[in-house]
N, C-alpha and C positions, 0 to 999 in steps of 0.2 A: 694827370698825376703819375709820377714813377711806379708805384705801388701798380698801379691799374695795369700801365703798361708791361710790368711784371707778370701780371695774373693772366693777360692775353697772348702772350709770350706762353704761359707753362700751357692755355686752352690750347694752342694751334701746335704743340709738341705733342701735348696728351692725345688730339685725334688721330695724329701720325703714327703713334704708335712708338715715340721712342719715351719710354716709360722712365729709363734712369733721370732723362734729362729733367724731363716734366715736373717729377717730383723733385727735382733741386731747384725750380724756378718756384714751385708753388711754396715750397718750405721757407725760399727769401722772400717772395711776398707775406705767407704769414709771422714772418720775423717783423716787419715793418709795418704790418696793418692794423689798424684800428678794429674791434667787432663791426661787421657790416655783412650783406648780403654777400658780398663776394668773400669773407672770410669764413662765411658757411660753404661757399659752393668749393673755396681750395678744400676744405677740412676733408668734403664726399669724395673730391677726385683722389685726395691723397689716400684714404680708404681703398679706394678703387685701384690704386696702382698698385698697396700692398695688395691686394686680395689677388691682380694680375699675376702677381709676381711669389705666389706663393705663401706670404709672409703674414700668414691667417692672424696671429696674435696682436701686432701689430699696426692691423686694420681694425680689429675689434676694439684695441684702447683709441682709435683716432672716433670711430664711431661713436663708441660711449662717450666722449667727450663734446663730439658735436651735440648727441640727443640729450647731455647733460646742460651744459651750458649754450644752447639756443634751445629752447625743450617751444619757442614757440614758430619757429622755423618752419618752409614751409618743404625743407628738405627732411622734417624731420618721418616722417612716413617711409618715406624711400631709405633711408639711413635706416631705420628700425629694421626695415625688411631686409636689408643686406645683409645685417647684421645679424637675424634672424638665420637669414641662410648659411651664413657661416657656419653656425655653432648646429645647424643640423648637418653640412659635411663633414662636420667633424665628428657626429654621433653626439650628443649634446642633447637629445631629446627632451627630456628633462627643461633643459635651458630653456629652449624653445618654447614648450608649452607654459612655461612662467611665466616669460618677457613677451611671450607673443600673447598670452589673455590679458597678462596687465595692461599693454597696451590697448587691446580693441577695445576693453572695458571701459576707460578713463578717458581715448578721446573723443572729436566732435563726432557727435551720430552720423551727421555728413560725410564722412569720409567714407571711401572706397575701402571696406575689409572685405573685400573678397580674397585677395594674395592671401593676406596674415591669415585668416578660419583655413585655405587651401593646405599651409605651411603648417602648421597645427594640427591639419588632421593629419599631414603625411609623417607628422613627427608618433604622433599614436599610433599609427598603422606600423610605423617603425618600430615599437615597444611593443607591439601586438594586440590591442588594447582597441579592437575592433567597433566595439559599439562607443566610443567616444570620437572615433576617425570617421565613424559616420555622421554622428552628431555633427560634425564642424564642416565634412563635406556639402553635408545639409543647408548650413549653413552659406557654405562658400556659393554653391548655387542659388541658393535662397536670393542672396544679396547680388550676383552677379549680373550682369549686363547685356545684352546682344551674343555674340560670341564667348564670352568667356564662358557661356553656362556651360558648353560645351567641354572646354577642359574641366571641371567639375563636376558635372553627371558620369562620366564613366568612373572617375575614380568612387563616387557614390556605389555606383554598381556592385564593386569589385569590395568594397565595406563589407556590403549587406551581407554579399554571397558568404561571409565568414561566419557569421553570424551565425548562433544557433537558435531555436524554437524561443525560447522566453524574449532574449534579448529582442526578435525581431516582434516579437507581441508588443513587449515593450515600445520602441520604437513608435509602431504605429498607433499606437495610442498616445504619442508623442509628436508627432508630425502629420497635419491634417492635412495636407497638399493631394490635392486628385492623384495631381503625377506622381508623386512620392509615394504614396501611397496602395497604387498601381505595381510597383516595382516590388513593392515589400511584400505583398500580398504572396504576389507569383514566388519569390524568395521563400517564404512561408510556406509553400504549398512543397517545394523542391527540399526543405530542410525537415519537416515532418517525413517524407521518404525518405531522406538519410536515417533520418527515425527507427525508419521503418515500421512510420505509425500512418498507414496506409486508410486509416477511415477520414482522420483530421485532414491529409493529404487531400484527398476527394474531396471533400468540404468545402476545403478552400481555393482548390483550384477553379471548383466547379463555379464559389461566387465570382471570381476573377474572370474567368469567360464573360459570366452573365455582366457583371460591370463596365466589365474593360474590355469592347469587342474590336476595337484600331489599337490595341495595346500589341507590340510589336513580339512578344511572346504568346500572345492570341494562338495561336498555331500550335506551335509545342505544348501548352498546358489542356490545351482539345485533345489535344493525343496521346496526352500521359492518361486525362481521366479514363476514355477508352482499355488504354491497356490497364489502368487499374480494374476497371469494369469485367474485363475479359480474365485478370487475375483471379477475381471473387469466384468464377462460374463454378459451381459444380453439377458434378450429374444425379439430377432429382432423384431426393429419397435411398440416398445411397450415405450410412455412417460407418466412420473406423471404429474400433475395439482395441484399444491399446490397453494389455492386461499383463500382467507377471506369468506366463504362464508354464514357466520354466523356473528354477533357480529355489531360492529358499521361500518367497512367498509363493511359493504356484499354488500354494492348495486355496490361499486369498483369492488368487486370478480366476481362478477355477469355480469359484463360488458366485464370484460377480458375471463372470461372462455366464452361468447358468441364468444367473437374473434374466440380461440384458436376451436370450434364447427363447427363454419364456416369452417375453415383452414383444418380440421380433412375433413368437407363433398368434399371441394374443390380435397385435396389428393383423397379420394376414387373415384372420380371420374377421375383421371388421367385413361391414355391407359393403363398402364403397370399393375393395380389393386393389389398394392402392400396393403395387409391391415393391417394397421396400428390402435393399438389401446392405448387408453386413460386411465388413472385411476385415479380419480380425487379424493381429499383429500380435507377437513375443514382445513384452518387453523386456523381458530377462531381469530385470532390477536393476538395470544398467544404462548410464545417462548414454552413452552413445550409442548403444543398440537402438535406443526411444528416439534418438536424433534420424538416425537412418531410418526408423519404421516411419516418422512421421515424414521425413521427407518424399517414401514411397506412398504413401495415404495422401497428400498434395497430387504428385503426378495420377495418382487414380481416382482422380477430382471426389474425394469423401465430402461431405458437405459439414457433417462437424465429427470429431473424437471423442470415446467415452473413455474413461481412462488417461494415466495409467492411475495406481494406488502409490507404488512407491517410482521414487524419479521425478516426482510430480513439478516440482519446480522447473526444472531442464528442460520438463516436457511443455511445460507452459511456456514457455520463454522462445522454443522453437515453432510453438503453435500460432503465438502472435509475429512471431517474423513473416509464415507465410499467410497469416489473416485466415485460420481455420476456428472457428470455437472448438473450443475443448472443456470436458465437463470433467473434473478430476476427482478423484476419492482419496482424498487423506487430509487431516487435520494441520500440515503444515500453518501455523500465522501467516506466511507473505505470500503465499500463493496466490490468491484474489488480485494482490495488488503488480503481481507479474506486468498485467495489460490488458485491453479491454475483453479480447478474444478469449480470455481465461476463467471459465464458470468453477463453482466447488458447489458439490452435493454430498456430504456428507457430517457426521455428528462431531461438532467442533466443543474445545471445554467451555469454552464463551457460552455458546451457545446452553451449555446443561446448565453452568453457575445460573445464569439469567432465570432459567427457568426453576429452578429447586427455590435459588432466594425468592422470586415474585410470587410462587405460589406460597412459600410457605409463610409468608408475613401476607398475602392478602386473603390467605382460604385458614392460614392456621395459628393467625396472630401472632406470629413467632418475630420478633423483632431483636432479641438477643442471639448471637451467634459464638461459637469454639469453633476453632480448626483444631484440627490434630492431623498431622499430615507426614508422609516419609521423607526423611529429610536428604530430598535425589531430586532431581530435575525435573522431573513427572511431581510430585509433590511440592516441588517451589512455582510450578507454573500453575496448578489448580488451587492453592493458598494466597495466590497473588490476584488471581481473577477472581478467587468467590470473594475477599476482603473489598478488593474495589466495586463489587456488585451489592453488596452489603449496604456499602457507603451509599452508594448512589439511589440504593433505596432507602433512604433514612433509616437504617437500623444502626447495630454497632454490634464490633466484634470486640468483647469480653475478654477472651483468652485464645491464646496463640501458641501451641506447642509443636515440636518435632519430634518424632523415632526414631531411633535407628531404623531402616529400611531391611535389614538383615537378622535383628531380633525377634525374642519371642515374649520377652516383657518387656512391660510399657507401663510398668506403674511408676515410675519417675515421673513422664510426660504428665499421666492423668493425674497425680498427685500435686502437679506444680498446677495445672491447669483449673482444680477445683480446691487450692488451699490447702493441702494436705501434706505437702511436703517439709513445708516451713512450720514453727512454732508460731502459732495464731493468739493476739493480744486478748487478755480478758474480755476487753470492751466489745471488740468483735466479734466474739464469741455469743456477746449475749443480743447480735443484733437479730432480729426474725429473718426465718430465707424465708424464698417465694415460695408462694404456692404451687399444688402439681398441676399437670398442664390442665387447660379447661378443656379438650377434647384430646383422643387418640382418632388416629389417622382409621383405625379401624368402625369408630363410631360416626365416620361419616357415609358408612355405606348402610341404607336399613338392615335390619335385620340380622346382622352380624354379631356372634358370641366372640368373644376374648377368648378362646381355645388353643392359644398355638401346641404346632405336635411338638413331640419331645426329638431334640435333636441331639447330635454325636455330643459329644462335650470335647470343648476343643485340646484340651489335656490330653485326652484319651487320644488323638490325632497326634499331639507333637512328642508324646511320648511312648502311648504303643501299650499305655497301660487302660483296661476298662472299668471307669468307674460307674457304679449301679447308681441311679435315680434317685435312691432310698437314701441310699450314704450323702448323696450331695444335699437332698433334703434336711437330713437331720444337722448336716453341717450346719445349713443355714437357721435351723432354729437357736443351737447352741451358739452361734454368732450373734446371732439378736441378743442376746440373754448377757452377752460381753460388756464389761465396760469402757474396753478400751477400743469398741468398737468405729467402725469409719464415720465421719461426723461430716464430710464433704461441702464446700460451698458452691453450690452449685449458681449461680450468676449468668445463665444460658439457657436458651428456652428450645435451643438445636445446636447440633455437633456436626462438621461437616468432616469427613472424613474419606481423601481420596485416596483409595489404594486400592489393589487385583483384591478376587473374592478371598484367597486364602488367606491372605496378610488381617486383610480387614475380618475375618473369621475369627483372628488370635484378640483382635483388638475389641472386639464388640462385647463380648463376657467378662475382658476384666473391667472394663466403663461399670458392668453390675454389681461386679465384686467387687468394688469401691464404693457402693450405694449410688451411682451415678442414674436412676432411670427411669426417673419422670421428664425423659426429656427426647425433642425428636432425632434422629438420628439420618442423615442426608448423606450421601453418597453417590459415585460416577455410576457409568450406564453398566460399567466392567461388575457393578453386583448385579446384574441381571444373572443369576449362575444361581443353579442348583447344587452348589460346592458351597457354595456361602448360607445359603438353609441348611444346607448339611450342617454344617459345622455350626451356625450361630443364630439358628432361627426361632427358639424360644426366647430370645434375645430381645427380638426385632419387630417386637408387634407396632412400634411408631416407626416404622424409616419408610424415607421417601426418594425415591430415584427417578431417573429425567430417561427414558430413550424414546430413539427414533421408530425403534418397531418391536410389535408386541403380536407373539402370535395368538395369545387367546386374546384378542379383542372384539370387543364385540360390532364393530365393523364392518359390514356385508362384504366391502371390496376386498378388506385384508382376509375374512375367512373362504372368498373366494381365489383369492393369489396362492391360500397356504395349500387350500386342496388340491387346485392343478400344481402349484411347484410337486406336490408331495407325488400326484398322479405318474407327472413327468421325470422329478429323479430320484423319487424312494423318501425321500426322507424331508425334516421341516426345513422351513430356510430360516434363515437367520438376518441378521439386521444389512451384512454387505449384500445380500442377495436383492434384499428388500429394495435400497438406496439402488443399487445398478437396474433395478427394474424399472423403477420412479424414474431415473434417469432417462433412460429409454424410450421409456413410456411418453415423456415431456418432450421430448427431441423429436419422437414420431408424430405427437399432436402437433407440434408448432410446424414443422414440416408440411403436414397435410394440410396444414388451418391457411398455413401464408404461400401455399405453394410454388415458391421461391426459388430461382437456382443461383442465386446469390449468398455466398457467405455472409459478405456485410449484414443484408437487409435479415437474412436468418438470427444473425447474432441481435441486432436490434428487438427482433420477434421475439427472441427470451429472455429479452430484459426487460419487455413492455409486454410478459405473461401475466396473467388474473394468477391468483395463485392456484398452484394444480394441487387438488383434490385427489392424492397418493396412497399409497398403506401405509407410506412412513408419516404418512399427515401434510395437511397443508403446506404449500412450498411456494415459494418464488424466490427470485434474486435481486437482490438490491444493484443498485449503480456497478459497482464496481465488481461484481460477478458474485459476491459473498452470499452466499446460501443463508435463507431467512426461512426457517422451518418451527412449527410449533407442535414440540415433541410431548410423549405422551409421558404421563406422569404415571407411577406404580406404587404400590403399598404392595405389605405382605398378608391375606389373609388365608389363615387357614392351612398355613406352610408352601404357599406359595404368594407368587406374584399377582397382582392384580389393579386393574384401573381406578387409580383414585377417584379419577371423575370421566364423561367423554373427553374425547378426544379436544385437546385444544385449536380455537379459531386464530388465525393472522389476523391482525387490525386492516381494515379495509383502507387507510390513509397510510401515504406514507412512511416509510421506518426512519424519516428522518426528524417526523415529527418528536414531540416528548410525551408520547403515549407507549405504555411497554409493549415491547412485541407482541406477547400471551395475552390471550384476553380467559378471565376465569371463568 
């Protein structure tokens, strides 16, 4: 037939290479030809000479056309994939990953997609879109043949290594192949050190040797662990001391590293004369001075760091770069969550709300709650965490009011707070209030009278004038005898009120002189202060406060810490002194218990502590470094501070359980 002789004619030009001709013999065969096998194979070559020839667009409508009308062709594979290539030389990514999954998807299972998943992943790798170029890599090899696996596995390789920690997690619990699986492993172990999350690193390098002992990184991941290993080492019994002990908090820094001096003389005097030494750093209150101390505390292999108080972030952050534990003193929220290396010992607000609300609804039936708080940043975060503590003890918060922070009246707040502000409807007027409370915080100790002594009156403080005993008395009877006297609703069986002792001083006596005082009164550890009896301690015979440390307690260990501190610097210590000694103290036992020259396995050893039995009470730390301490609870009896009850126990199970931290 002419037509045939046509089409053999444009085959035997096209091999030669003269490409103009070719495509004017194939164009007059498909002028003349019926649809037939050979009017698919002109349609491919004609593709093919544009694409030779430059003429990208061109070839792209001659292909669409073929994979359109012959879609069951047995060119249409190879067309597709031309066509595929195309529109990725020309950046078309997009295109590609469209035309190229509808394809594999829709035809015969049988068919050869190793090209298409190859051409697919190189089109993601091109967008940057790494864990999906793996995916199809995956893939391409998957499905590949003899030889081809081999164009396929490296580009696999070169996927993964993009990859970061989750996606490559991901992945492997995605692709269960030995070999596959092998490679990601090792990838994993190399992208946690980019990390510079050097514990997960060793983990998993470590199971990758043990798995994969002919795996072709075998060699290298033996010898990263090694140098991890040799990273960890420090020289036994040897801690930093990273303190402020310059700048504006130095006289905080100076407080703690007494502790931590004490703690150091206490250790060397144990039986066993293990000696332990010290290396103490400035941290000036200054994140890069704390950078360079802890970098020199590294090279003098310390085995963990106590401190700093402030910087504490910066400092945690450089601590877990070089895998050192660091046991920090400050309240910051995100500190804990820095990284594993990063411990906190110290009185957090979390930590007092927990404890004020759980005691005072399971020891003092107190199930209704008032905030009255300054309305400053210090006052929106302790309003916020005692309200969700509330909650989550099934109680309820009643009334919710703010102060000025800078004022000295507050009879707006408490008048809004107890119904006094507003005109109150008859009806309500004539509903019953509650009862007074069924016990004071005083009458849970034997033998205790209702005596408070007579304190400053807070008037007399903000204004400088002194009123006599007598005058305030009589006041109050002619006040009783009024009829326009304060009629308050009170709907709260406690008032939490967080503010420093003098503020909260101003605020405690007018709560009275509104008739506000059958009711308990809760506050931060900051009332621990003889400023605040001063000022408002005939006030205060219900209020209830959370700290860490109490030096009249009656605790053998705590009145033997208060003696020798006092021996050793003259005078009491106080709560930072307390917590830096605990610190100390916990870092020296676990030291001696695990005697260890390993960072790693040390920091593992305080996180898998019993709780230590401290002056500031019970201690350990949860998972994530976060200080889990059960602090001691105080009343005022008799014009001072005093143990509502012992000292509180840690729950022996987990703190992840839903049992409260405190136990009563």
């Amino acid at each position: 037939m002419p037509e045939h002789a046509d089409f053999q004619a444009a085959e035997r030009t096209f091999e030669e290479g003269r490409y103009d001709e070719a495509l004017e013999l194939y164009n007059k065969f498909l002028e003349k030809s019926e649809p037939n096998l050979f009017t698919e194979m002109a349609l491919f070559k004609v593709a093919k000479i544009y694409r030779h020839t430059g003429r990208d667009e061109e070839a792209l409508s001659v292909l669409t056309q073929l994979t359109r009308d012959f879609p069951e062709s047995v060119l249409v594979p190879d067309a597709t994939l031309e066509l595929l290539d195309i529109l990725y030389a020309n950046g078309k990514y997009e295109a590609v990953i469209a035309r190229g999954s509808a394809f594999t998807g829709t035809t015969d299972p049988n068919l050869a997609r190793m090209p298409f998943f190859l051409m697919i992943g190189d089109a993601y790798e091109s967008l940057g879109a790494h864990m999906d170029a793996a995916r199809f890599y995956y893939r391409a090899w998957n499905t590949a043949i003899g030889p081809q696996r081999k164009a396929a596995w490296p580009k696999l390789e070169s996927a993964a290594g993009q990859l970061n920690v989750e996606e490559i997690q991901r992945l492997i619990s995605e692709l269960k192949d030995r070999e596959v699986t092998g490679l990601l492993l090792y990838r994993l172990g190399m992208a946690f050190i980019m990390d510079e999350n050097y514990d997960d690193a060793f983990d998993v390098l470590e199971m990758f040797v043990n798995r994969f002992p002919d795996h072709p990184d075998h060699q290298d991941a033996a010898d990263m662990i090694l140098s991890l290993e040799e990273r960890s080492r420090f020289t036994p019994f040897t801690v930093g001391c990273l303190l402020p002990l310059s700048g504006p908090y130095a006289v905080f820094g100076q407080r703690a590293l007494n502790g931590i001096e004490l703690a150091l003389n206490r250790t060397g005097e144990m039986a066993d004369g293990i000696p332990f030494h010290i290396i103490v750093k400035d941290s000036r209150s200054d994140a890069g001075v704390t950078a360079e101390a802890i970098e020199q505390l590294d090279r003098q292999k310390v085995g963990t760091i106590l401190g700093p108080m402030s910087a504490a972030e910066a400092a945690g952050k450089y601590a877990q770069t070089r895998g050192i534990p660091i046991v920090v003193f400050t309240q910051r929220e995100e500190v804990p969550d820095v990284g594993s290396y990063v411990f906190r010992n110290f009185i957090t607000p979390q930590m007092q709300v927990r404890s004020l609300v759980t005691f005072a609804a399971e020891n003092l039936g107190a199930r209704r709650f008032a905030i009255l708080y300054p309305d400053e940043k210090y006052g929106w975060r302790y309003m916020n965490l005692f309200w969700d503590q509330v909650v989550e003890n099934g109680g309820t918060v009643n009334a919710v009011e703010a102060y000025d922070p800078s004022g000295t009246d507050f009879a707006e707040p408490i008048k809004k707070m107890t119904g006094l502000f507003y005109e109150i409807p008859v009806d309500l007027k004539q509903q019953s209030m509650p009862s007074p409370l069924p016990m004071t915080l005083a009458s849970m100790a034997d033998g205790y009278l209702q005596d408070p002594i007579a304190a400053i009156d807070p008037v007399e403080r903000v204004c400088g004038v002194p009123l006599d005993r007598e005058a305030l008395d009589d006041l109050g009877r002619r006040n009783a005898d009024r009829d326009d006297r304060w009629d308050p609703i009170v709907d709260f069986d406690a008032v939490f009120i967080p503010d420093a002792p003098k503020k909260a001083g101003l605020v405690i006596p007018q709560l009275a002189y509104y008739d506000i005082r059958d009711i308990y009164l809760l506050g931060t550890n900051l009332w621990n202060s003889k400023t605040l009896l001063e000022m408002s301690g005939e006030y205060m015979k219900n209020t209830l406060i959370a700290d860490a440390f109490f030096t009249e307690s009656s605790s053998e260990a705590v009145q033997t810490f208060v003696a020798d501190f006092k021996e050793a610097f003259g005078k009491v210590p106080g709560v930072i002194e307390a917590l830096a000694y605990d610190s100390a103290m916990m870092v020296f036992s676990t030291m001696r218990q695990t005697a260890t020259d390993s960072r790693r396995e040390l920091k593992q050893a305080l996180l898998q502590m019993e709780p230590f039995k401290g002056v500031t009470g019970p201690t350990r730390f949860q998972p994530n470094g976060e200080v889990e301490k059960a602090l001691q609870m105080l009343r005022i009896e008799k014009g001072r501070f005093v143990q509502a009850q012992p000292t509180l126990s840690l729950e022996s199970d987990s703190s992840d359980s839903d049992t409260p931290l405190l136990q009563p």
